[in-house]
Every structure is written in structure tokens, then in C-alpha cells.
N, CA, C and O atoms as a GROMACS GRO file, in nm:
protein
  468
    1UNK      N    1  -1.209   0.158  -0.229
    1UNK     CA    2  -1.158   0.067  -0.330
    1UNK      C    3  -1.124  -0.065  -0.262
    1UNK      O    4  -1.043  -0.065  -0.168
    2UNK      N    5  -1.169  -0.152  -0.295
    2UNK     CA    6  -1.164  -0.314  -0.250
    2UNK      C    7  -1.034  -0.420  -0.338
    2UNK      O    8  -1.055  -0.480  -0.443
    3UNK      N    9  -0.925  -0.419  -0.275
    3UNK     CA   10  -0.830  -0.483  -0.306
    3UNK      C   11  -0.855  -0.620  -0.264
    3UNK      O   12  -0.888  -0.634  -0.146
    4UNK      N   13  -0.845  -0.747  -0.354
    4UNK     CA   14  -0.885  -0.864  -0.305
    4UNK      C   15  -0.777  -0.945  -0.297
    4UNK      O   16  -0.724  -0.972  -0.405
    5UNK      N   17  -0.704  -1.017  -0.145
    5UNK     CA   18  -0.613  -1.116  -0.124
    5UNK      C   19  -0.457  -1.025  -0.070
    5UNK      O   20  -0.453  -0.911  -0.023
    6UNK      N   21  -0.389  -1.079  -0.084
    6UNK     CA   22  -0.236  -1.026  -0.080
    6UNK      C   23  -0.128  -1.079  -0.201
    6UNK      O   24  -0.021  -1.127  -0.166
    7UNK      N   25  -0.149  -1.072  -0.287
    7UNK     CA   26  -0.115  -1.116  -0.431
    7UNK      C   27  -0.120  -1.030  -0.526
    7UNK      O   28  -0.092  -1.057  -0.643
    8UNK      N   29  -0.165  -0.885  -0.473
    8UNK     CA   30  -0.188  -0.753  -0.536
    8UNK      C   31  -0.081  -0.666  -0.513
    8UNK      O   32  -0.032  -0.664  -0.400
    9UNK      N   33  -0.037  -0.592  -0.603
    9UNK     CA   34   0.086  -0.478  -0.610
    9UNK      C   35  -0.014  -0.366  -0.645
    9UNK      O   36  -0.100  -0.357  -0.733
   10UNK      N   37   0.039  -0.254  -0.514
   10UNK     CA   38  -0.060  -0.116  -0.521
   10UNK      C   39   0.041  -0.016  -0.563
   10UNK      O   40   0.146  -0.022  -0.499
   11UNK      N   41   0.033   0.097  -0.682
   11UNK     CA   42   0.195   0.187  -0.679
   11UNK      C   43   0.129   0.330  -0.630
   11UNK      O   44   0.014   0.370  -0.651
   12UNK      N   45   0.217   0.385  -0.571
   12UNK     CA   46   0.162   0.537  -0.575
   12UNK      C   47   0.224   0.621  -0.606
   12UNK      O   48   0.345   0.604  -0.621
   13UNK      N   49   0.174   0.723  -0.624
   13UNK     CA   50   0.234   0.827  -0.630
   13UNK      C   51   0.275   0.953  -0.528
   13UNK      O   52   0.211   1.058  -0.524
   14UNK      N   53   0.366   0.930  -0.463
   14UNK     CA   54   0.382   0.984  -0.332
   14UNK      C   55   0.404   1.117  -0.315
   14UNK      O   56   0.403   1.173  -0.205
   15UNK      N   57   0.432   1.190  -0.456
   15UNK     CA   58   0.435   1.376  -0.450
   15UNK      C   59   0.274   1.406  -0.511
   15UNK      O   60   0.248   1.518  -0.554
   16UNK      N   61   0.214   1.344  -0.512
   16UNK     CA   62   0.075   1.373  -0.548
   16UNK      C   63   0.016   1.352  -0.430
   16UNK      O   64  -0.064   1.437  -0.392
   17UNK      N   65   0.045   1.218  -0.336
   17UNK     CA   66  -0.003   1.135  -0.196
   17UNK      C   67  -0.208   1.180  -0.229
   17UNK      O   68  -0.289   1.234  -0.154
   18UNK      N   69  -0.220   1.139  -0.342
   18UNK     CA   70  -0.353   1.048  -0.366
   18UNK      C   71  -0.396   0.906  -0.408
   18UNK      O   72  -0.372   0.811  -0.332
   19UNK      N   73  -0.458   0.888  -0.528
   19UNK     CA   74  -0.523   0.770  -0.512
   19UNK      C   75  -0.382   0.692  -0.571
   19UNK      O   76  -0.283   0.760  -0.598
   20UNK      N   77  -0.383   0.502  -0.592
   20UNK     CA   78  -0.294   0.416  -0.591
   20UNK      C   79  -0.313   0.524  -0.781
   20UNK      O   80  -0.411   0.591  -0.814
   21UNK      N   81  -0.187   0.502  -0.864
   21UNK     CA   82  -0.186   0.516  -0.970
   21UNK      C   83  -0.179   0.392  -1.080
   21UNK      O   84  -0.188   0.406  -1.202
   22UNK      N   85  -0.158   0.242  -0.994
   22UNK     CA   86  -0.173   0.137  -1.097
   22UNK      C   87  -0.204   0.050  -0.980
   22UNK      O   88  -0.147   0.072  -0.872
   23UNK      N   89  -0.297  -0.057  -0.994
   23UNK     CA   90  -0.326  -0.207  -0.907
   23UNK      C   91  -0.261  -0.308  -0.997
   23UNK      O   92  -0.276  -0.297  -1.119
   24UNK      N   93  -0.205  -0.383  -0.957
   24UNK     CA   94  -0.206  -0.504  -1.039
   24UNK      C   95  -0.252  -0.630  -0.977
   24UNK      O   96  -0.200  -0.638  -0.866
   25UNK      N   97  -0.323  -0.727  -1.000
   25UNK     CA   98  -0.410  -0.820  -0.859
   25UNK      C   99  -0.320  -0.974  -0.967
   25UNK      O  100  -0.269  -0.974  -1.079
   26UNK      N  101  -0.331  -1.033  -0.912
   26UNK     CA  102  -0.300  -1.160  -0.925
   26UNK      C  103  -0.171  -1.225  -0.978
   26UNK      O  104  -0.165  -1.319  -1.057
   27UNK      N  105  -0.078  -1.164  -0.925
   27UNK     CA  106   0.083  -1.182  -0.960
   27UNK      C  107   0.116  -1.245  -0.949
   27UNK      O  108   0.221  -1.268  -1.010
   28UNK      N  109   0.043  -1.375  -0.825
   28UNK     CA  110   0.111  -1.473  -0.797
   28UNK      C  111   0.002  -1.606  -0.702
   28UNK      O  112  -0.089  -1.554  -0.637
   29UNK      N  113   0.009  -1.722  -0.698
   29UNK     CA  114  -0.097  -1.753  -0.658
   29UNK      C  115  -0.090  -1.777  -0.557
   29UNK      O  116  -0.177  -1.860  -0.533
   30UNK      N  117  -0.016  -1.744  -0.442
   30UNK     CA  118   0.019  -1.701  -0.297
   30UNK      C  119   0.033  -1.584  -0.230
   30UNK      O  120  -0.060  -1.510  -0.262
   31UNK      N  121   0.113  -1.526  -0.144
   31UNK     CA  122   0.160  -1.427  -0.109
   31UNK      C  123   0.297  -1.323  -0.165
   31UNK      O  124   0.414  -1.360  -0.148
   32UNK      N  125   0.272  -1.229  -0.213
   32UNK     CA  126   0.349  -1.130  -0.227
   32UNK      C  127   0.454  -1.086  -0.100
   32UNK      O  128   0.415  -1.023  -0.002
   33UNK      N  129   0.576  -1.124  -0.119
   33UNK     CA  130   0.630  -1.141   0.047
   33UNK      C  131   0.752  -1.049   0.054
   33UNK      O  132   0.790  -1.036   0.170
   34UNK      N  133   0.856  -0.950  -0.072
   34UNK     CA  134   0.902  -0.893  -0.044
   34UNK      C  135   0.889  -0.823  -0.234
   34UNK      O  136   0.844  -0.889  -0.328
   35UNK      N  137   0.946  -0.667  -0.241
   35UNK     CA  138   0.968  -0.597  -0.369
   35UNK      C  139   1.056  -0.545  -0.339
   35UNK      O  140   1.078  -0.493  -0.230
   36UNK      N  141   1.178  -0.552  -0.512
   36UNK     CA  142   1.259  -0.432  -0.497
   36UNK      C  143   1.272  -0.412  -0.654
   36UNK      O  144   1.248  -0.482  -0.753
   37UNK      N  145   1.331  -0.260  -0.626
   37UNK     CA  146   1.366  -0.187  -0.702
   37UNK      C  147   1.529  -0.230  -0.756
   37UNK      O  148   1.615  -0.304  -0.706
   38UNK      N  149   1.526  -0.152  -0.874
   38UNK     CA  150   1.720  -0.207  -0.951
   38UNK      C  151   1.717  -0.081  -0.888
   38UNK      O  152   1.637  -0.028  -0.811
   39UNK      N  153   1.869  -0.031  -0.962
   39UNK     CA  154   1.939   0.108  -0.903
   39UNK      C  155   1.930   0.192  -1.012
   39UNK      O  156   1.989   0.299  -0.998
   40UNK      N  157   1.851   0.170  -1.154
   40UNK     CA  158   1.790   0.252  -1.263
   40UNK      C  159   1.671   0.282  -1.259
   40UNK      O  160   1.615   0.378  -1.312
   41UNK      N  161   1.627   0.194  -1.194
   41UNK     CA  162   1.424   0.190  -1.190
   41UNK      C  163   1.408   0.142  -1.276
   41UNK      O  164   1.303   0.188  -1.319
   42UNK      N  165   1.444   0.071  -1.343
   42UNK     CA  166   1.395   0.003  -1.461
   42UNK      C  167   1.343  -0.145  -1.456
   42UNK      O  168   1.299  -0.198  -1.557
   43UNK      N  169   1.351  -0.216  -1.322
   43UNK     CA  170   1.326  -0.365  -1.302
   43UNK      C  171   1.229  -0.369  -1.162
   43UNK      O  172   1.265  -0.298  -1.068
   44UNK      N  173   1.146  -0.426  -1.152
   44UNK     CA  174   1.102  -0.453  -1.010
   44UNK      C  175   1.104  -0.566  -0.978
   44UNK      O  176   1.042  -0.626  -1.066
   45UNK      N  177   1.142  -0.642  -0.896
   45UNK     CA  178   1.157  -0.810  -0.842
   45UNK      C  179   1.078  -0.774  -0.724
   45UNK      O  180   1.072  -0.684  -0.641
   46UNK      N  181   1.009  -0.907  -0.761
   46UNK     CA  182   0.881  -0.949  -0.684
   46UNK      C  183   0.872  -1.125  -0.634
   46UNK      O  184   0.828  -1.225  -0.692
   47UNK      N  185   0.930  -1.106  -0.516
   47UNK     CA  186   0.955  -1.242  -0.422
   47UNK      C  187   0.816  -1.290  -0.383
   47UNK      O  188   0.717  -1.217  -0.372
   48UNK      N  189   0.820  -1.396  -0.367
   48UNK     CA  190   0.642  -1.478  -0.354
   48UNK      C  191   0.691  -1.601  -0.264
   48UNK      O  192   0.792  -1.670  -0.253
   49UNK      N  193   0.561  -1.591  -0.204
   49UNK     CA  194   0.551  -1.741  -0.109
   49UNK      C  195   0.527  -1.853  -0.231
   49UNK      O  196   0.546  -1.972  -0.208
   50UNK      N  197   0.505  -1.829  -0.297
   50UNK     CA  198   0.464  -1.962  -0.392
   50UNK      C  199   0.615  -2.027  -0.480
   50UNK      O  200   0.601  -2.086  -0.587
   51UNK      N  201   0.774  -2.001  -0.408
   51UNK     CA  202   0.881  -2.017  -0.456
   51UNK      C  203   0.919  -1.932  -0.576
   51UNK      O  204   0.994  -2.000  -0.646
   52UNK      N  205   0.903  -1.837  -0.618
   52UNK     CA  206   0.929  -1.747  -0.733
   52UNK      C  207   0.994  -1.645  -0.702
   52UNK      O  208   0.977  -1.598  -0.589
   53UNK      N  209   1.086  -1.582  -0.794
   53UNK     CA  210   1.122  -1.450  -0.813
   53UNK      C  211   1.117  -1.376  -0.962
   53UNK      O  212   1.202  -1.381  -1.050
   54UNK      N  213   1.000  -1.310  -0.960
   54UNK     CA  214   0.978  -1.255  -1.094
   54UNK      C  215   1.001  -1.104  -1.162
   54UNK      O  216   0.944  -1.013  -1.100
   55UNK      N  217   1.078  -1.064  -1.284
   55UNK     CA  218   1.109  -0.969  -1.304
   55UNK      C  219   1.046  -0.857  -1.420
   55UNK      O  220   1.066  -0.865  -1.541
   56UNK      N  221   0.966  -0.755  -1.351
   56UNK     CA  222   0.915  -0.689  -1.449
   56UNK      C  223   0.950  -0.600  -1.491
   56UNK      O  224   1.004  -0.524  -1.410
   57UNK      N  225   0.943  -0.549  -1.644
   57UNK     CA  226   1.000  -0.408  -1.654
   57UNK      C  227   0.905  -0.274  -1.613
   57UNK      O  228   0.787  -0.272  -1.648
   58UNK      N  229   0.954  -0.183  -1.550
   58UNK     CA  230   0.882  -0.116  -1.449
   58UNK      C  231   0.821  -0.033  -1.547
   58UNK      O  232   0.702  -0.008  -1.528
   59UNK      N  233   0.891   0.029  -1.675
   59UNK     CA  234   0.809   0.105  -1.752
   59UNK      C  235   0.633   0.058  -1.820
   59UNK      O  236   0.531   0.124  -1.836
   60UNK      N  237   0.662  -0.060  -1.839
   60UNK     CA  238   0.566  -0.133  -1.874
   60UNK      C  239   0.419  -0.154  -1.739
   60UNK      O  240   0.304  -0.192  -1.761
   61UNK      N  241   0.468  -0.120  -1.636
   61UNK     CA  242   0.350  -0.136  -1.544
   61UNK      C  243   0.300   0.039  -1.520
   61UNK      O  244   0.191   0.080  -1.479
   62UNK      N  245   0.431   0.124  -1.564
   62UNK     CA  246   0.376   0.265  -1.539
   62UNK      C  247   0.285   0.314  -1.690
   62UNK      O  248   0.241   0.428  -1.704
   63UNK      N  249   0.275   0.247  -1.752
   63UNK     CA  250   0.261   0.267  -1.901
   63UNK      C  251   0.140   0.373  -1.897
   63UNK      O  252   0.071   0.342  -1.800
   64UNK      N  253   0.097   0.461  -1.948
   64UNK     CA  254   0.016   0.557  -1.919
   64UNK      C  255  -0.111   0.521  -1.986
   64UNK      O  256  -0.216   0.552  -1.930
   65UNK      N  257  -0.115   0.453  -2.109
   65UNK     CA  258  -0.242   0.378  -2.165
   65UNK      C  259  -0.276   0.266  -2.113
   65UNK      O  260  -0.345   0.194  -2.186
   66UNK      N  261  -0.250   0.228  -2.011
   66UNK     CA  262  -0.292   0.095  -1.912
   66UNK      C  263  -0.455   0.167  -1.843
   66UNK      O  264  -0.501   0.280  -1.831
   67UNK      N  265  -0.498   0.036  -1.813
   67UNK     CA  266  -0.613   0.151  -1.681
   67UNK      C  267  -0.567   0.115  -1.533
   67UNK      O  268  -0.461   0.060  -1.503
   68UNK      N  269  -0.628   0.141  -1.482
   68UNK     CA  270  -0.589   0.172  -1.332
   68UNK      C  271  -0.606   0.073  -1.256
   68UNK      O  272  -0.573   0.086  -1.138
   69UNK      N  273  -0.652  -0.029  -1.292
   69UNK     CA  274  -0.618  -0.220  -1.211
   69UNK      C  275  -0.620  -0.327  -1.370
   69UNK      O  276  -0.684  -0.336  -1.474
   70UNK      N  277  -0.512  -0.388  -1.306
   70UNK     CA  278  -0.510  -0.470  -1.410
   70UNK      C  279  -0.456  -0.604  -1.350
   70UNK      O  280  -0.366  -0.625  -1.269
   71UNK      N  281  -0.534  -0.681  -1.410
   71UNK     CA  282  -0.568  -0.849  -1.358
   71UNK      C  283  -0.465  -0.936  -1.474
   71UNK      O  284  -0.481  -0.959  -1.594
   72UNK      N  285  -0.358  -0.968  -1.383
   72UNK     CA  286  -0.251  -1.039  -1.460
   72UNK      C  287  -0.310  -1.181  -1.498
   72UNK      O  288  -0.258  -1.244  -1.590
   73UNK      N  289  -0.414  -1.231  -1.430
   73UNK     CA  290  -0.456  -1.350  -1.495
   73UNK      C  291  -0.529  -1.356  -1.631
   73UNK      O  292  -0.527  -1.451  -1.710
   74UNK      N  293  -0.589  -1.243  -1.645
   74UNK     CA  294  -0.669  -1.192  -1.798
   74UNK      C  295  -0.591  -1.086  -1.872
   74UNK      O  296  -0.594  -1.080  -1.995
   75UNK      N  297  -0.539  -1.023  -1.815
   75UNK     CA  298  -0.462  -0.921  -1.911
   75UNK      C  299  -0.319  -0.928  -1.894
   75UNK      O  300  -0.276  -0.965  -1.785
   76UNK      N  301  -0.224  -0.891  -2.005
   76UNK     CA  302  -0.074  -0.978  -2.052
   76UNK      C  303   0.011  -0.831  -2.064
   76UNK      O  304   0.133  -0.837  -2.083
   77UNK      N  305  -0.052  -0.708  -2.054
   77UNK     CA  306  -0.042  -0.576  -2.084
   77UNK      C  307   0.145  -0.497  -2.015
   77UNK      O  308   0.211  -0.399  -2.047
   78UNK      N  309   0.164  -0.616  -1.906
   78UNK     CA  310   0.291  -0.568  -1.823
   78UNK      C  311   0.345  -0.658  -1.882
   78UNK      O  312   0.285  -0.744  -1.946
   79UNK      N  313   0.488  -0.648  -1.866
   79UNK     CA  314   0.601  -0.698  -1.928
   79UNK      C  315   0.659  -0.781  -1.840
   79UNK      O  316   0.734  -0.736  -1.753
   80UNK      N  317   0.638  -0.877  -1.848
   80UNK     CA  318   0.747  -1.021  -1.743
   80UNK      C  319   0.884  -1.015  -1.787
   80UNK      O  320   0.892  -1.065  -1.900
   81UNK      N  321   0.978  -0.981  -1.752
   81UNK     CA  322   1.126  -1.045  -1.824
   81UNK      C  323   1.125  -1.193  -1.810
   81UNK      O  324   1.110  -1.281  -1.895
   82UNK      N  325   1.142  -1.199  -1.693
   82UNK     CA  326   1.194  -1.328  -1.665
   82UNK      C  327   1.146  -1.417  -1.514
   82UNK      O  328   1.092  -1.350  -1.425
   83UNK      N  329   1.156  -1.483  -1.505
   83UNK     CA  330   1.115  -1.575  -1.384
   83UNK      C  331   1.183  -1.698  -1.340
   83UNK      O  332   1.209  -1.792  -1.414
   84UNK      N  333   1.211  -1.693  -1.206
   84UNK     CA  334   1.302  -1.797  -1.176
   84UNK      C  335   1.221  -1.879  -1.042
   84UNK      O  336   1.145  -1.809  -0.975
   85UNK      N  337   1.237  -2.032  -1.002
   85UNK     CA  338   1.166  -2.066  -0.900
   85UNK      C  339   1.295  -2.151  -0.812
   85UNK      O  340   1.398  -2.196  -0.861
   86UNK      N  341   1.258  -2.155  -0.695
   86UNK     CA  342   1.323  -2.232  -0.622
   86UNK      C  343   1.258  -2.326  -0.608
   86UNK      O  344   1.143  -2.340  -0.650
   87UNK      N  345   1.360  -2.450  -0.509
   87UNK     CA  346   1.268  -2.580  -0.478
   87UNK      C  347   1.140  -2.568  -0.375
   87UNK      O  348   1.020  -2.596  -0.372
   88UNK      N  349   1.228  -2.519  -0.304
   88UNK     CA  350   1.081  -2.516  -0.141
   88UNK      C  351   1.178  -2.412  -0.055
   88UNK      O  352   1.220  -2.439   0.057
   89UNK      N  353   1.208  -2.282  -0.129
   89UNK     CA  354   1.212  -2.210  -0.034
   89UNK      C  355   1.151  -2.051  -0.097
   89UNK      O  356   1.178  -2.006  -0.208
   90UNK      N  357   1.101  -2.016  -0.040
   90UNK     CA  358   1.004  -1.924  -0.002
   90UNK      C  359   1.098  -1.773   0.018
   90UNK      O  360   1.187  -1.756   0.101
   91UNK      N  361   1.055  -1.685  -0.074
   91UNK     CA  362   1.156  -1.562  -0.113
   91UNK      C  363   1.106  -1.458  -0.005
   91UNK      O  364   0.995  -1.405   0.003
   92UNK      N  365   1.205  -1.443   0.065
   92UNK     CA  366   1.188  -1.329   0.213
   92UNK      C  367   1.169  -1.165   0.143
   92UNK      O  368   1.078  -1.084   0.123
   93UNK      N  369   1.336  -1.178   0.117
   93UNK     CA  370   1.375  -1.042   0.099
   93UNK      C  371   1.440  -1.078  -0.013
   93UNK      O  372   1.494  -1.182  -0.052
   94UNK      N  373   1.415  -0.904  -0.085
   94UNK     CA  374   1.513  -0.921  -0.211
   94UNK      C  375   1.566  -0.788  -0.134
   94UNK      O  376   1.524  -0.736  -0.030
   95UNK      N  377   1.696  -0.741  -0.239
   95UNK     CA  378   1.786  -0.623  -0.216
   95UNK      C  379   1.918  -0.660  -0.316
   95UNK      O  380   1.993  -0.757  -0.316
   96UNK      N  381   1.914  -0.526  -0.411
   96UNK     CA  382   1.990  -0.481  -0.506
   96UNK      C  383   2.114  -0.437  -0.500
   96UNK      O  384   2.109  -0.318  -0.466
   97UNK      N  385   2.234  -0.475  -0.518
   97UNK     CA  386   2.363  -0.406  -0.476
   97UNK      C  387   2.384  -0.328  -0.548
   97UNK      O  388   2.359  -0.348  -0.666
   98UNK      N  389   2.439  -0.209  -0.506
   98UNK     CA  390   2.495  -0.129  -0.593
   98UNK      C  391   2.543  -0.174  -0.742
   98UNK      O  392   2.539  -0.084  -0.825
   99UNK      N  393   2.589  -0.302  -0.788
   99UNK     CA  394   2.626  -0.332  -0.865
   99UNK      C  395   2.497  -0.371  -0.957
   99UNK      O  396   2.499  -0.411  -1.073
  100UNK      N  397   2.399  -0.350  -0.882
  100UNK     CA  398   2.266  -0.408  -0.977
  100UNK      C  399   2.258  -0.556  -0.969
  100UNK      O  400   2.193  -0.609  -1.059
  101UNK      N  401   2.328  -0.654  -0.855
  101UNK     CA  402   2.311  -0.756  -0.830
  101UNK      C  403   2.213  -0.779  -0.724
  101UNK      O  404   2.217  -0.724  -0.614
  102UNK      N  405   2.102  -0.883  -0.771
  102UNK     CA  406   2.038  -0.914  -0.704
  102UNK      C  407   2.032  -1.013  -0.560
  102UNK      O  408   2.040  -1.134  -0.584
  103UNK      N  409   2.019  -0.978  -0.425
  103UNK     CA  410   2.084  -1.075  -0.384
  103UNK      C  411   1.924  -1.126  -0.261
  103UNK      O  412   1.839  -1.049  -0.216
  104UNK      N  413   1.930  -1.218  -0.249
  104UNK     CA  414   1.786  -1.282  -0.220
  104UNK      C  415   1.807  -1.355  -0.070
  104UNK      O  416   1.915  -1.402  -0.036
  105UNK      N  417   1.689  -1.359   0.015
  105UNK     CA  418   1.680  -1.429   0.141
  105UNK      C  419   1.543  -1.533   0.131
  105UNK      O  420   1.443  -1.500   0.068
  106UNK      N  421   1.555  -1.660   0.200
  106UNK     CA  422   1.433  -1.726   0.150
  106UNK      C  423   1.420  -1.800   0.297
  106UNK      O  424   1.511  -1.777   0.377
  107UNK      N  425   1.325  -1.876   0.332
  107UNK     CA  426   1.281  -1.993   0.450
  107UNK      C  427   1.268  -2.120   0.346
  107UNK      O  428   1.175  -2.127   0.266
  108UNK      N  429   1.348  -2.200   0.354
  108UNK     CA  430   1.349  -2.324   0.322
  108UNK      C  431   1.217  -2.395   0.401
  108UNK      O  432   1.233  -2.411   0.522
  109UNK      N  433   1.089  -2.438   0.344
  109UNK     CA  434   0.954  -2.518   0.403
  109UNK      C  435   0.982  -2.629   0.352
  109UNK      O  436   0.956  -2.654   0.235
  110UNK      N  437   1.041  -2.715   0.437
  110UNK     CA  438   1.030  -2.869   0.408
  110UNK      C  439   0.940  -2.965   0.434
  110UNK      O  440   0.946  -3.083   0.401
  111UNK      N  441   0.812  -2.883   0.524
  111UNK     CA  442   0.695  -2.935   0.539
  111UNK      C  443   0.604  -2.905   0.431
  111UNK      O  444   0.483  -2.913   0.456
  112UNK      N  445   0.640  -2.875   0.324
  112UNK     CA  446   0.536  -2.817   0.182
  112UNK      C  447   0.557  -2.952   0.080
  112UNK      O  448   0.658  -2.983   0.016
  113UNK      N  449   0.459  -3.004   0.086
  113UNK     CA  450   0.453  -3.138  -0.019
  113UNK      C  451   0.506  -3.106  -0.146
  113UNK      O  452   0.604  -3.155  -0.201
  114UNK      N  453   0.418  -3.004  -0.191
  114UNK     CA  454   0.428  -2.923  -0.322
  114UNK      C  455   0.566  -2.836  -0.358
  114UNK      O  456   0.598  -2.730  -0.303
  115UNK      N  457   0.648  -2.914  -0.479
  115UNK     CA  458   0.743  -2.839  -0.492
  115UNK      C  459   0.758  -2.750  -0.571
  115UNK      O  460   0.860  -2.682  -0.558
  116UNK      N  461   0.659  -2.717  -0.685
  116UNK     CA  462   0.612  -2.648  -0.801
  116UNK      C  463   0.439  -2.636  -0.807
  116UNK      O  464   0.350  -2.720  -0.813
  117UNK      N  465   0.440  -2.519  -0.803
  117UNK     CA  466   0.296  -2.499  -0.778
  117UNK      C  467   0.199  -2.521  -0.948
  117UNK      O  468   0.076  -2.509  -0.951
   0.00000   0.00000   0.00000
């Protein structure tokens, strides 16, 4: 199976440990640079080199009538909550506090012309 770029989210299923159970390719138009989980499973945040932190609802990407790659640039099928961008810094790490607060690490690039992609 040919995954194209690093902008792709692969999920598995790890008590089965076979094939990916959902692709999703084009999340972002850079690099995919850190994921986390809430403390319900119900949210996944997805940090990007392209200044973003975007929030999906996780049921919606496990959805069982989905097919098995799905191209966020043509298909709308997952659920975005919400999306937030910074100026020019670049989302490292995410990590969830117990409280379900999200708390974020980034590299400020002040050599990036582009402040909104």
C-alpha cells in the first residue's frame, strides 16, 4: 500500500496488529508533526508544520461506513470541530491534561515569509 507525502494519518488496529483500518491523506498542506488523543477518545488534535492545530471528532474518522482511505481534499466525510492557527510558529507537541486541557509546544520560524498559508 503506497501512502503519498507525510500529511497522511494511518489508524490501526493494534489487537488485530493487521492492515491500517482508516488512511486519511491530505490533512494538511505540510507536515503532520505531532497527534493526541483527549482523555475520552473522543477528540484527536492534529499539530502541523503549516501553523495549525486541528480538532476532529474521532468517532467520525472510525465511522464504519467510511472506506478505507479517504482524501480530505475531495471527501468532507470526517468531522472537523474546530481549527485554530498560529502566526509563525509551527506545532511540536500536543498533550492533554488530565483536565482535558490542551496544552501545546511550537518553534517560532521567523525565517518563513508566509504567515498564513
Amino acid at each position: 500500500m503506497k501512502i503519498k507525502g507525510d500529511n497522511s494519518l494511518i489508524l490501526y488496529d493494534l489487537v488485530k496488529m493487521g492492515d491500517p483500518i482508516r488512511i486519511i491523506e491530505n490533512i494538511t498542506n505540510k507536515s503532520i508533526m505531532t497527534i493526541s488523543f483527549d482523555n475520552e477518545d473522543s477528540v484527536i488534535s492534529i499539530g502541523t508544520e503549516d501553523y495549525k492545530i486541528l480538532f476532529y471528532n474521532l468517532s467520525s474518522i472510525l465511522n464504519d461506513d467510511l472506506s478505507l482511505k479517504i482524501n480530505l481534499e475531495t471527501d468532507k466525510n470526517i468531522e472537523l470541530i474546530t481549527q485554530y492557527y498560529t502566526k509563525k510558529t509551527t506545532i511540536m507537541v500536543t498533550k492533554f491534561s488530565p483536565m482535558n486541557i490542551l496544552i501545546l509546544l511550537g518553534r517560532f520560524d521567523d525565517n518563513d515569509p508566509k504567515i498564513f498559508m
